[in-house]
C-alpha positions in Angstrom: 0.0 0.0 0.0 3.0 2.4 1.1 4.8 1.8 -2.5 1.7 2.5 -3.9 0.9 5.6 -2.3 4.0 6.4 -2.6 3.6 5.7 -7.1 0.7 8.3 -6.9 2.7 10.8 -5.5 5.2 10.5 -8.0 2.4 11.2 -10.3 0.8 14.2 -9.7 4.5 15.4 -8.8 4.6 14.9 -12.4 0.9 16.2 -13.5 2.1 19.3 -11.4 5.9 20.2 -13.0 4.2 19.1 -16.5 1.4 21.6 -15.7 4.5 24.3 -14.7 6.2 23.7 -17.7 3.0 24.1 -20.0 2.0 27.0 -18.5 5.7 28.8 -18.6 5.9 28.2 -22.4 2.4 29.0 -23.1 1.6 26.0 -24.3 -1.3 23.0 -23.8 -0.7 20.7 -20.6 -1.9 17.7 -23.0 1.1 17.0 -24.7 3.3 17.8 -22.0 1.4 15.2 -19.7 1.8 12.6 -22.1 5.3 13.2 -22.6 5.6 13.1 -18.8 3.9 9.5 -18.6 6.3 8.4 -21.1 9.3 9.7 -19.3 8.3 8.6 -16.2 6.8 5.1 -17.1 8.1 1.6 -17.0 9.7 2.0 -20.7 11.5 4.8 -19.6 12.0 5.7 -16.2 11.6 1.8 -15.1 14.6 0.9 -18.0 17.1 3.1 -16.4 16.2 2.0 -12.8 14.4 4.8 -11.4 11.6 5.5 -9.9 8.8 4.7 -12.0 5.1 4.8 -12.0 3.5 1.5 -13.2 1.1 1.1 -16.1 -1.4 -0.4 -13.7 -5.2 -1.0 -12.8 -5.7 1.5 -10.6 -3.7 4.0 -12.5 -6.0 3.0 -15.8 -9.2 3.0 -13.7 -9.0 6.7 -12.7 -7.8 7.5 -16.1 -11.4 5.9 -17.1 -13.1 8.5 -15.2 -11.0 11.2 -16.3 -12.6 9.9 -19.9 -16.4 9.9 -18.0 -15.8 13.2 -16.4 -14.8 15.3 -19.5 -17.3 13.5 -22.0 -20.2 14.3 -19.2 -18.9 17.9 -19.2 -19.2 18.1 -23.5 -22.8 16.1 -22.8 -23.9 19.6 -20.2 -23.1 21.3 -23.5 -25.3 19.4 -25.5 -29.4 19.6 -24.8 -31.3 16.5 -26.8 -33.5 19.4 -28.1 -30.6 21.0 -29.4 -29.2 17.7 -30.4 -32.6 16.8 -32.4 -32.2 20.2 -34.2 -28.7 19.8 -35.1 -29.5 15.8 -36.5 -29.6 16.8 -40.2 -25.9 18.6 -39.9 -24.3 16.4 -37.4 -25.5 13.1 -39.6 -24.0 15.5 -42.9 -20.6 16.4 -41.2 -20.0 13.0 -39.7 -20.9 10.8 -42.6 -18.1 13.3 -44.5 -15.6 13.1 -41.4 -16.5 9.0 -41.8 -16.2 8.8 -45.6 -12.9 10.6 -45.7 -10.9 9.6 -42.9 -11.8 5.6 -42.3 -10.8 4.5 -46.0 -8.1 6.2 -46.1 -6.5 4.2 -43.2 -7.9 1.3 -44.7 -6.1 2.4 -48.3 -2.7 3.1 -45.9 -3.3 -0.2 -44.4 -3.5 -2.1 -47.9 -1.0 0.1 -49.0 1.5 -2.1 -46.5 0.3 -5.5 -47.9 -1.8 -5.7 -44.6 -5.0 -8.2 -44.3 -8.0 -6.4 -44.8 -9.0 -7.0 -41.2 -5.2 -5.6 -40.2 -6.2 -2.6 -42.3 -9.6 -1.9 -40.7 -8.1 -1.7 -37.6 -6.1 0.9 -38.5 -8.7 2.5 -40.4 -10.6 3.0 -37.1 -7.3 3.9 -35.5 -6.9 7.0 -38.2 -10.6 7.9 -38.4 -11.6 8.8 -35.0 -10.6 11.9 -32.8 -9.9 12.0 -29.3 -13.0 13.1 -27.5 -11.3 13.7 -24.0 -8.4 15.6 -25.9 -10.7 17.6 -27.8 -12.9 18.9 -25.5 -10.5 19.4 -22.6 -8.6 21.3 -25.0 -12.0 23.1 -26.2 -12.4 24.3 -22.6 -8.7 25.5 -22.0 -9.1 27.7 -25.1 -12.5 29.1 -24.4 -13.5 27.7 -27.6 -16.6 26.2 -26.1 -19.0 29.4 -26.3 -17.6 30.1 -30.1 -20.1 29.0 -33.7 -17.1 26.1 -34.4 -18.1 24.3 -30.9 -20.7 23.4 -32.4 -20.1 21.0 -35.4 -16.8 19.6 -33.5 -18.8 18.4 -30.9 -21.5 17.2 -33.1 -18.7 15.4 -34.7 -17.8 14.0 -32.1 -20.9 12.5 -30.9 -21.5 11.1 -34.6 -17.7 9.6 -34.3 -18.8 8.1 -30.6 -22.0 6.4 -32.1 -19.9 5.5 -35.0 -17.1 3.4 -33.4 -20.0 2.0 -30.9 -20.9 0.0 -34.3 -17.2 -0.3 -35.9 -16.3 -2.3 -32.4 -18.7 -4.5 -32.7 -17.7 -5.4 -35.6 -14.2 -5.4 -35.8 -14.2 -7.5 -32.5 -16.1 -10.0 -33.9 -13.5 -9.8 -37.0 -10.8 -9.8 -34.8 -11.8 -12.5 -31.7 -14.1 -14.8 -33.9 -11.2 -15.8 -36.3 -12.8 -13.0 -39.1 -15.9 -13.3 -38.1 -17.0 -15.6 -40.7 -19.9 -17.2 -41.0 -23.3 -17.7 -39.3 -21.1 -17.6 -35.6 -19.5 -14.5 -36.6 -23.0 -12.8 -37.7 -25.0 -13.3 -34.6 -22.1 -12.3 -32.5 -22.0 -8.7 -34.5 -26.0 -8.4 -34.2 -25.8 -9.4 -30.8 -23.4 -6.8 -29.6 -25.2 -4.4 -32.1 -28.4 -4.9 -30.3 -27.2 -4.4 -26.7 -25.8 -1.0 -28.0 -28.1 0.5 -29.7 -30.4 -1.0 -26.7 -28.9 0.3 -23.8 -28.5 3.7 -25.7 -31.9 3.7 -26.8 -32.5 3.8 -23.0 -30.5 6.1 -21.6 -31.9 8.7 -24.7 -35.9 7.6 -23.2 -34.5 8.7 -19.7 -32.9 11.9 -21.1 -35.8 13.0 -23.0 -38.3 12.0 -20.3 -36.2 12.6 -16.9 -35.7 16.1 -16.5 -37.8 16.0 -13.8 -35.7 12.9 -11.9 -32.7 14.7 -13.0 -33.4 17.7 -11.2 -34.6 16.4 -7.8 -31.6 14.2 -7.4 -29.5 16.9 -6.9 -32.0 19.7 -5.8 -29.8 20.3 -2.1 -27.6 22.6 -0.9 -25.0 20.9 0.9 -22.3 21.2 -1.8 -20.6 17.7 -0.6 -23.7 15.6 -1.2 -24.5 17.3 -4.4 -21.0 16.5 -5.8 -21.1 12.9 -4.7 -24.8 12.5 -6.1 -23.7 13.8 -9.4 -20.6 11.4 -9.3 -23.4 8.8 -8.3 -25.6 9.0 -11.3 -22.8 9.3 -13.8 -20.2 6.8 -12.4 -22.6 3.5 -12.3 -24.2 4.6 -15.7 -21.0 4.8 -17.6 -19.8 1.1 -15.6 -22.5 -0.7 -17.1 -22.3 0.8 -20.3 -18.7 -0.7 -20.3 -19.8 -3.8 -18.6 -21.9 -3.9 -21.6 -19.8 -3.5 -23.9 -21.1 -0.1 -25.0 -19.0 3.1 -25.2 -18.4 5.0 -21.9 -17.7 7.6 -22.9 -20.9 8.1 -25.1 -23.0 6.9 -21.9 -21.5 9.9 -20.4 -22.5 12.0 -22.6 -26.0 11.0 -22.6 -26.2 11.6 -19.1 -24.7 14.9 -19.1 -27.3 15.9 -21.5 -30.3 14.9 -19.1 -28.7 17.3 -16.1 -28.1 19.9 -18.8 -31.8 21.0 -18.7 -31.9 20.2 -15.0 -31.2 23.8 -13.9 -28.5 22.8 -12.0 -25.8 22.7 -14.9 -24.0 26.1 -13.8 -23.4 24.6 -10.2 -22.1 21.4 -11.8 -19.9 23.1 -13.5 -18.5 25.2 -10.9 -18.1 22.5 -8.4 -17.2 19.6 -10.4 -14.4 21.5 -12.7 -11.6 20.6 -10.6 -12.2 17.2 -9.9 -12.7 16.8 -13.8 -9.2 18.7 -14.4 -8.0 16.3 -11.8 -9.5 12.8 -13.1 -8.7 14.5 -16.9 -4.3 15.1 -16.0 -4.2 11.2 -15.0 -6.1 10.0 -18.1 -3.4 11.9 -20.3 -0.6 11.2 -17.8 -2.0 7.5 -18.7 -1.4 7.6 -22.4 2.0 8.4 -21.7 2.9 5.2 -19.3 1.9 3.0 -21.9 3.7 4.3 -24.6 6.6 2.1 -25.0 9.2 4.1 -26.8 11.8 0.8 -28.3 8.6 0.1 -30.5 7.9 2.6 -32.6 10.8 1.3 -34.6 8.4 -1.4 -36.2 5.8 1.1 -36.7 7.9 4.0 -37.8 7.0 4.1 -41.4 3.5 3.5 -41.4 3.3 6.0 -38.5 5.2 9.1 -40.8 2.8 8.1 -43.8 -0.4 8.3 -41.8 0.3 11.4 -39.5 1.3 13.0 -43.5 -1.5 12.1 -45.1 -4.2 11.6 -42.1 -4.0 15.4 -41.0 -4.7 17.0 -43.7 -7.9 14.8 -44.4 -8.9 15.3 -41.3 -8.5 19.0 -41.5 -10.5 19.0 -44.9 -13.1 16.3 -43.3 -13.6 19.0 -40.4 -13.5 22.1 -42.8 -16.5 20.3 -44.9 -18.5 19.8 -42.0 -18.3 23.7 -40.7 -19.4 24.5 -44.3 -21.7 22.3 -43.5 -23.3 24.2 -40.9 -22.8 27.7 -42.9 -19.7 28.5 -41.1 -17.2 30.8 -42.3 -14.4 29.6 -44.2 -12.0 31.0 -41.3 -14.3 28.9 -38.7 -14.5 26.0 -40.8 -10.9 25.7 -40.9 -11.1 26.3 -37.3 -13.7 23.1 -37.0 -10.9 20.7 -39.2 -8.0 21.8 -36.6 -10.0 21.0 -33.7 -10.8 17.1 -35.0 -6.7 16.9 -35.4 -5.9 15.2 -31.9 -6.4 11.8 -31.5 -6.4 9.6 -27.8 -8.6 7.1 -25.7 -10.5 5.2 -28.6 -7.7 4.6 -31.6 -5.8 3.3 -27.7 -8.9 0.6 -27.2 -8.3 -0.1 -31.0 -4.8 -1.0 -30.3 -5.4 -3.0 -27.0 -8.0 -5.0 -29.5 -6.0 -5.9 -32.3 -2.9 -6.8 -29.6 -5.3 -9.3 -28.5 -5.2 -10.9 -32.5 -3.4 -13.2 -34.1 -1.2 -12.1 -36.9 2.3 -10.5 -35.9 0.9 -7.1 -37.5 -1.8 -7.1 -35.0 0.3 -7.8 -32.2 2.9 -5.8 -32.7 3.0 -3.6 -35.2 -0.4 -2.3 -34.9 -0.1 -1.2 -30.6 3.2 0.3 -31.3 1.8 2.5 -34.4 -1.3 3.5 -32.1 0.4 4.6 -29.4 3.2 6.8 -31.2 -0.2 8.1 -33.4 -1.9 9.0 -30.5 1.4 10.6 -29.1 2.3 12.7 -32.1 -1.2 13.3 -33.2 -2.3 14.3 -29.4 0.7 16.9 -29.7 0.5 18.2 -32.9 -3.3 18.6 -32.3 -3.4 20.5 -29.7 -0.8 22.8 -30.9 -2.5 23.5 -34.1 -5.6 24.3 -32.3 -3.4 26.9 -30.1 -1.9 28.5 -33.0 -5.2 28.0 -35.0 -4.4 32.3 -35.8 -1.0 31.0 -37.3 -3.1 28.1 -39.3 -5.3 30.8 -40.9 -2.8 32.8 -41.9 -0.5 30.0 -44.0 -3.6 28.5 -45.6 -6.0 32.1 -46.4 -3.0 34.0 -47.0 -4.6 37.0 -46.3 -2.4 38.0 -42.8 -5.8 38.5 -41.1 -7.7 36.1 -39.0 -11.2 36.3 -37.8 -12.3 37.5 -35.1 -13.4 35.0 -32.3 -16.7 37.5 -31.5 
């Protein structure tokens, strides 16, 4: 228990110099935290007999609710009314974000004489942004209350009920020996169902629990209001997972029924630093298991896609603010902000590492996590010097204004 202890000190003694560092340059804590787990990890730190924070259960469970905690947050954004309205643009942008970005992982993928199973892997690795990354860095930029928020979250949520489906599948593909045959079909209707089941449910209590959502936390002790909130949106998200549904999107659901509780202000006010808290260990997280000795396997494929993947992604996202009659500045604003990637092309990874082809064992984990890495950086960078961005690609030495 002491050694323990003794671990999680070591990392928020990291979490707090990263944070020091960031802030001193001017420059996003995301990165920096990742770079920290990596030093600081087993592949690092642990190599050179130091002192080293392990990759462990604990560590990845309260990097889970750093996931929960931010994707409820995006969800107080989000009303189901306003979600409803938006249906027509958020199905338009995300079947463009979808269409672009997934085949040309799976083109990248061929393009290395990989299987075609190999090759939707990293398709789904490529195609999906990091919704913790995003919106954490959303929030730090004060992007949140500005006209692009709006079709990168919507994004977002179409690219979280997306990979609900493309898991299914691909785990089927991957952990039924291709998924072939009548076996192999069931098992992807059968996951399919509990989904779009349990989701189906949680949308009837958002659309019809307002009420429930406000007198659980209509009190004015502040402690029991925290751990009530915590208590609603906790258990939810655990059986989602249990079930094999996305917890992150269960989250989101549930932020969206206290959204229109008239209690979202409070939330937000109380809860922000035990998100912020919860959110520094997730990315802290990434870092530890980044192994650094394998990215050697993956190095080429990783410099092709991180060319040829951002720019997509940065048209993809431009599309879908023209989608929403954006300006061209904001659109271009919408495409940087879908840049990073994180927690789901990591589950991808952990999937296809549990495969059976020496591409999906190796090579594929040690591309995903120097992707996530690079991309997690680079992303969040761009969307800080989004000004700079403008200028290179408009040409005009103006940008807009962010009234």
């Amino acid at each position: 228990m002491a050694g323990e202890l003794l671990e999680f000190g070591y990392l928020f003694a990291v979490v707090a110099v990263t944070g020091a560092v960031a802030l001193r340059l001017g420059l996003s804590v995301i990165p920096l935290y990742v770079v920290g787990g990596v030093v600081v990890g087993p592949h690092v730190a642990g190599r050179l007999g130091m002192p080293y924070v392990a990759d462990g259960e604990v560590v990845a469970l309260l990097a889970e609710l750093g996931i929960v905690l931010l994707l409820f947050f995006l969800g107080l954004e989000f009303s189901l009314d306003r979600l409803r309205a938006a249906r027509r643009n958020i199905g338009r942008a995300g079947i463009i974000d979808l269409g672009i970005n997934l085949p040309l992982g799976i083109v990248i993928g061929l393009a290395f004489g990989w299987s075609i199973v190999e090759a939707l892997l990293l398709g789904g690795i490529v195609y999906i942004s990091s919704s913790a990354i995003v919106t954490k860095t959303l929030i730090d930029l004060g992007w949140i209350a500005d006209p692009e928020s709006e079709p990168i979250l919507g994004t977002l949520v179409f690219e979280d009920l997306a990979i609900a489906v493309y898991l299914a599948v691909v785990t089927s593909l991957v952990l039924g020996g291709g998924g072939a045959g009548n076996g192999g079909v069931a098992a992807i209707g059968q996951s399919l169902a509990i989904a779009f089941g349990f989701l189906g449910l949680l949308l009837v209590a958002v659309q019809y629990g307002t009420g429930l959502f406000t007198r659980v936390l209509d009190i004015e002790n502040q402690e029991a209001f925290v751990v009530r909130t915590l208590a609603v949106v906790i258990p939810i998200s655990g059986a989602a997972l249990a079930l094999g549904v996305s917890e992150a999107v269960a989250a989101f659901f549930v932020g969206m029924g206290f959204s229109t509780s008239g209690h979202r202000e409070r939330i937000e006010r109380l809860l922000v630093p035990v998100r912020d808290v919860f959110a520094a260990v997730f990315f802290v997280w990434i870092g530890l298991g980044t192994d650094p000795m394998l990215l050697g396997a993956a190095a080429v494929p990783l410099v092709v896609a991180v060319v040829l993947t951002t720019p997509a992604k940065v048209l993809s996202g431009y599309l879908g603010g023209r989608v929403y009659d954006l300006s061209t500045h904001r659109s271009l604003r919408v495409g940087v902000g879908l840049v990073p990637r994180g927690e789901f092309s990591l589950v991808i990874a952990a999937l296809a590492a549990s495969g059976t082809t020496q591409v999906m064992r190796e090579v594929i984990p040690a591309f995903a996590v120097g992707y996530v890495l690079v991309m997690s950086a680079f992303g969040t960078v761009l969307m800080q010097r989004s000004d700079l961005v403008e200028r290179l690609v408009f040409r005009s030495g103006t940008t807009e204004p962010n009234a």
